[in-house]
N, C-alpha and C positions, 0 to 999 in steps of 0.2 A: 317508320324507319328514320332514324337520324343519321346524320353521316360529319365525319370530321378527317382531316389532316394530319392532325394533331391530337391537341382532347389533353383532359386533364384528370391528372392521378386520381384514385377513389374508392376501385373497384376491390374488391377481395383475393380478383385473379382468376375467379371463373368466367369472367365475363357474360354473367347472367345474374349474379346475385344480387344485382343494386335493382333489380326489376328491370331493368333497359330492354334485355333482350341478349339473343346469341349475337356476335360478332361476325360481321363476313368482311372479309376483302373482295374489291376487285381492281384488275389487272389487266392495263391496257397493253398493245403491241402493235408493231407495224406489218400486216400480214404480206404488205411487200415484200418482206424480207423473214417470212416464215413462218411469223405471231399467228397466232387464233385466232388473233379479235379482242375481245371483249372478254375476258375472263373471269368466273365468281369463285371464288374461295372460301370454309368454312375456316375457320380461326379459335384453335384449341386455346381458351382461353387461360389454363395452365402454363403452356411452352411457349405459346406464339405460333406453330404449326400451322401451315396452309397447307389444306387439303383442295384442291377443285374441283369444283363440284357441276361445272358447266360451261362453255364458251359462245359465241356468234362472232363469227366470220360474216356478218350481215355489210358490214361499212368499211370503207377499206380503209385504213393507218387508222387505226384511234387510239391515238397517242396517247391523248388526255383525258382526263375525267373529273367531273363532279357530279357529288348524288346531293338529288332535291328530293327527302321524301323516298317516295318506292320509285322512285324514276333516277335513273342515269344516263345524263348527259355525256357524249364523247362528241372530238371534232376530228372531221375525217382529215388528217395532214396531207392533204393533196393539193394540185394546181388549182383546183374545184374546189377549195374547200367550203366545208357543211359541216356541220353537227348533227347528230342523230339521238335520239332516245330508246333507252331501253325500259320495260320492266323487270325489276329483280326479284320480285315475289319469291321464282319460283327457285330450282337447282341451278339452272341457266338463262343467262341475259335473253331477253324475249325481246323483237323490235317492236317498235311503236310508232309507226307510220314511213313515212319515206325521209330522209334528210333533209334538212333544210340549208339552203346556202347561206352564207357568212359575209357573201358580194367580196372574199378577200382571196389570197391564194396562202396556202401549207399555213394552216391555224395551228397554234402549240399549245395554247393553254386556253384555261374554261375560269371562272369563276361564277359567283351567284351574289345578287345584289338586289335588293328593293323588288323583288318580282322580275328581275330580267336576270336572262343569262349573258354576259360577255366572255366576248371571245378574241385572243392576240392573235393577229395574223402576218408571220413570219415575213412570209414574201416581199408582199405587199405595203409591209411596216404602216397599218392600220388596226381598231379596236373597231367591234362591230356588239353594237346591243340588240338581243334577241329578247320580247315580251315571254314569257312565260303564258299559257294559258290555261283553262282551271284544271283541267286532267295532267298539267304540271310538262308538258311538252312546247318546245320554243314554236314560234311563231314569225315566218317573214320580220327581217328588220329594216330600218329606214338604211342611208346610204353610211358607210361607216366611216367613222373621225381618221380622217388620216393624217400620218405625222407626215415632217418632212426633217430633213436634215441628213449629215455624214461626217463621217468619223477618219482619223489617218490611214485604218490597216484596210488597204488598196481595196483587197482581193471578199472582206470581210462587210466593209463598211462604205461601200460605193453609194447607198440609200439608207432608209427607215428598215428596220427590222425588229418589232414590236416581236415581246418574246413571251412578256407575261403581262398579267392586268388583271386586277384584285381591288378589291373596298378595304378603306381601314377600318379601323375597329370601332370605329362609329358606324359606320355605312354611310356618312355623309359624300364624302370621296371617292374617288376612283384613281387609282394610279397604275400607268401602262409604262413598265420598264423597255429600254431599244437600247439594244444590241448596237443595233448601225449609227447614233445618233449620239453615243454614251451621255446618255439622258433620263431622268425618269418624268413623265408629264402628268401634275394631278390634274382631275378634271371633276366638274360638279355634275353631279347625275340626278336629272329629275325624275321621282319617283314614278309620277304617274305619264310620263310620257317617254321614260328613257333613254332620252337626249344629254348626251354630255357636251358641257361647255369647257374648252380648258382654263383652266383657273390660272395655272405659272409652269416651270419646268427648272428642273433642280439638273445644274449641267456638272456631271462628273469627269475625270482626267481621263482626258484624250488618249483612244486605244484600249480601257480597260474592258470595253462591250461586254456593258451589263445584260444577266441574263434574269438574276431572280430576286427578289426582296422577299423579309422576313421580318413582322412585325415584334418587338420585346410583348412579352403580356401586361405590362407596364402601360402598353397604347401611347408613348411617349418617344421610342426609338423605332430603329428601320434598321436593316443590315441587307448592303445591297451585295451580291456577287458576281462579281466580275468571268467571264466566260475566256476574252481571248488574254487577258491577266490573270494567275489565281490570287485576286486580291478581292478583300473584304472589304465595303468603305460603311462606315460606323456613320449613323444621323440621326440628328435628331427630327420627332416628326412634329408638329403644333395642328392639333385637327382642329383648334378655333381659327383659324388663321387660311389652314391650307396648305402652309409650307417645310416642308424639307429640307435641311439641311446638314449639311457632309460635316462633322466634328474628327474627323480620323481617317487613316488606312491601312490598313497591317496585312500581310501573306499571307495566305489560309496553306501554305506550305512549309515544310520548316528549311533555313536556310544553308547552302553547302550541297544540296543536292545535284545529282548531274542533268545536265541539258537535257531538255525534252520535252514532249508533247504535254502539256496539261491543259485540264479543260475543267473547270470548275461547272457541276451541271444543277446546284442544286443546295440550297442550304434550311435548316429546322434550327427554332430554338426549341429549349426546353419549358414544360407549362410553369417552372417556376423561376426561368427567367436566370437560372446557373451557369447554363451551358448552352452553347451551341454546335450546330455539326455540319461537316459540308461534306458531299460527296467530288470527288475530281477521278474526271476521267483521264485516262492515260499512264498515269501513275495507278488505279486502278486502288482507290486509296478512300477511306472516311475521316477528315480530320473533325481532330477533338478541340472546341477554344472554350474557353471558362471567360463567362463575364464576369464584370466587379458587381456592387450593389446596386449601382445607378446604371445600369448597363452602358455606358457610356466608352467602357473599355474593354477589349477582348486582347486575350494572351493565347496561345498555341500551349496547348496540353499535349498531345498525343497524336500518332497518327497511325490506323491499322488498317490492314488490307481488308477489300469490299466483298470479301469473298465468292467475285467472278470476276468479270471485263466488264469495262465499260459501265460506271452506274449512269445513268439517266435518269433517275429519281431517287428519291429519300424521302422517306414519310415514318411517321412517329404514330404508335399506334394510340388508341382511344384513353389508355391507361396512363400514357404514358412512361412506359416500365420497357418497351421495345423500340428498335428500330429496323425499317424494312430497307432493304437494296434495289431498284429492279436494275437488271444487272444486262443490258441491253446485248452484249457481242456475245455473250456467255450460256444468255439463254437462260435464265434463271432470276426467282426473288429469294434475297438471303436475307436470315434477321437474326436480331444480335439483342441480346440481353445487356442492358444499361445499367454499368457500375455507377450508385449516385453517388458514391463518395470522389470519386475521378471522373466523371462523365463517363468512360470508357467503356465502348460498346465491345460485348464478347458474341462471337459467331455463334447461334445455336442451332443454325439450320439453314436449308432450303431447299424449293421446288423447282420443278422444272416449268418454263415457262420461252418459250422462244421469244426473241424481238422484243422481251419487254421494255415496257417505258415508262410505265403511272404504275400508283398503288394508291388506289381512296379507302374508307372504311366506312362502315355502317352497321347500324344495329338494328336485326329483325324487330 
């Protein structure tokens, strides 16, 4: 089983015909607040439809997710936070052992890299490397990299709050974006011992508390988003080097609108590098921005409703032809079929899903 985020056009639309396999989704939630757990979904490769076909309520908040193989990984977003492994073999997430700790508190995002799993941990504004072992489930980690630093908004940005952390497109790198710190830090990760060093740290404007990076398929840009601003900061990335830097900023909102809560939770590019899209909560909104050639600039195209409350994720399916919502207050993942001529995503559907918050995909 492969699994991606993203993924790039090819397929015919059955999503079976290139040989790959059937398509599933899974669908994480916060069972605090009503989720299931761990959800697996069949994915009509015609429509985009999700059917589910299973859940585990085994681990409590798994926000997150990433699939290594027939194994998925979630982190349990608690004071305790741990990761736990599933197998997906079957209709339903099956556990596979007991969780393991993170040494962090309310971990939010997962990535995979060099045979380790890492993990951001919110609270605590720390990155924690988990070994992988050969039946593909993490294993005890050394003590995790902690950031330090702080940002103007009071109430927001008192310490570190590590949101995300991802490898680039080399896998040489590791980069762990903070919310609290308005920072991104790259760090050197050794393969065989999964120790990261940090290498530098790219400082962004004060108060924007980044939440999420998105690399161009170019491997040449980055597009960070801002959580307590809805702004976009355009950079350029250098993986010989290591470094990051901010070339831009632009609103991922359009301007004249009235006062209010937005929250930017979540941004995809496109696999050909055209388009990109961000979810904002509060507005309750998917915007649309169209890159130039050089991805180096982005313009505000469009903007359409997320077809619930609240998105907390946005994932682009294996095809690239769809986009998925989880649509966290609402209760539900909505997906929308992608005009490639406008980027513009049209609502074709959704399921019910409580407390959602992740969407990964994979192919049996």
């Amino acid at each position: 089983m492969t699994s991606t985020r993203g993924g790039t056009a090819g397929t015919d639309g059955t999503g079976a015909a290139d040989g790959r396999g059937a398509l599933r989704a899974y669908i994480g939630s916060f069972t605090t607040a009503g989720g299931r757990g761990v959800l697996a979904a069949d994915v009509d490769g015609r429509t985009g439809a999700l059917t589910v076909t299973g859940a585990s309520d085994a681990v409590a908040n798994p926000s997150y997710l990433a699939l290594a193989g027939a194994v998925l990984h979630a982190v349990s977003e608690t004071g305790d936070g741990a990761v736990a492994a599933f197998d997906v073999t079957g209709p339903a997430p099956r556990p596979l052992g007991a969780p393991v700790p993170v040494g962090g508190a309310d971990p939010t995002h997962l990535a995979l890299a060099a045979g380790h799993l890492l993990a951001a941990n919110y609270s605590s504004g720390s990155v924690t490397v988990l070994p992988l072992a050969g039946d593909g489930t993490a294993r005890p980690a050394a003590a995790p990299l902690r950031h330090e630093g702080s940002g103007p908004v009071a109430d927001r940005q008192g310490g570190p709050h590590a949101h995300q952390v991802l490898p680039d497109p080399t896998g040489r790198w590791v980069l762990s974006v903070d919310l609290g710190t308005d920072s991104v830090r790259i760090c050197a990760l050794d393969p065989a011992t999964g120790a990261l060093t940090v290498h530098g740290e790219t400082a962004l404007r004060p108060g924007t508390g980044p939440r999420h990076l998105a690399f161009h398929p170019d491997g040449r840009h980055a597009y960070v988003l801002g959580e307590l601003e809805p702004t976009l900061t355009v950079c350029r990335w250098d993986a010989g080097t290591g470094f990051l830097e901010p070339v831009g900023e632009l609103p991922v909102v359009p301007e004249g609108l009235p006062d209010g809560p937005r929250y930017p939770s979540e941004v995809v590019v496109a696999p050909d590098g055209r388009f990109l899209w961000v979810a904002v909560r509060g507005d309750d909104t998917l915007a649309v921005l169209a890159l130039d050639a050089d991805g180096t600039r982005a313009a505000h195209v469009a903007t359409v409703p997320c077809g619930g409350h609240w998105p907390r994720d946005l994932a682009l399916d294996p095809t690239g032809r769809r986009l998925y919502a989880a649509n966290e207050r609402s209760g539900d993942v909505t997906w929308f079929d992608i005009d490639w001529e406008t980027g513009i995503p049209v609502r074709a559907g959704s399921v019910e899903a409580p407390a959602a918050s992740c969407v990964v995909f994979g192919r049996r």
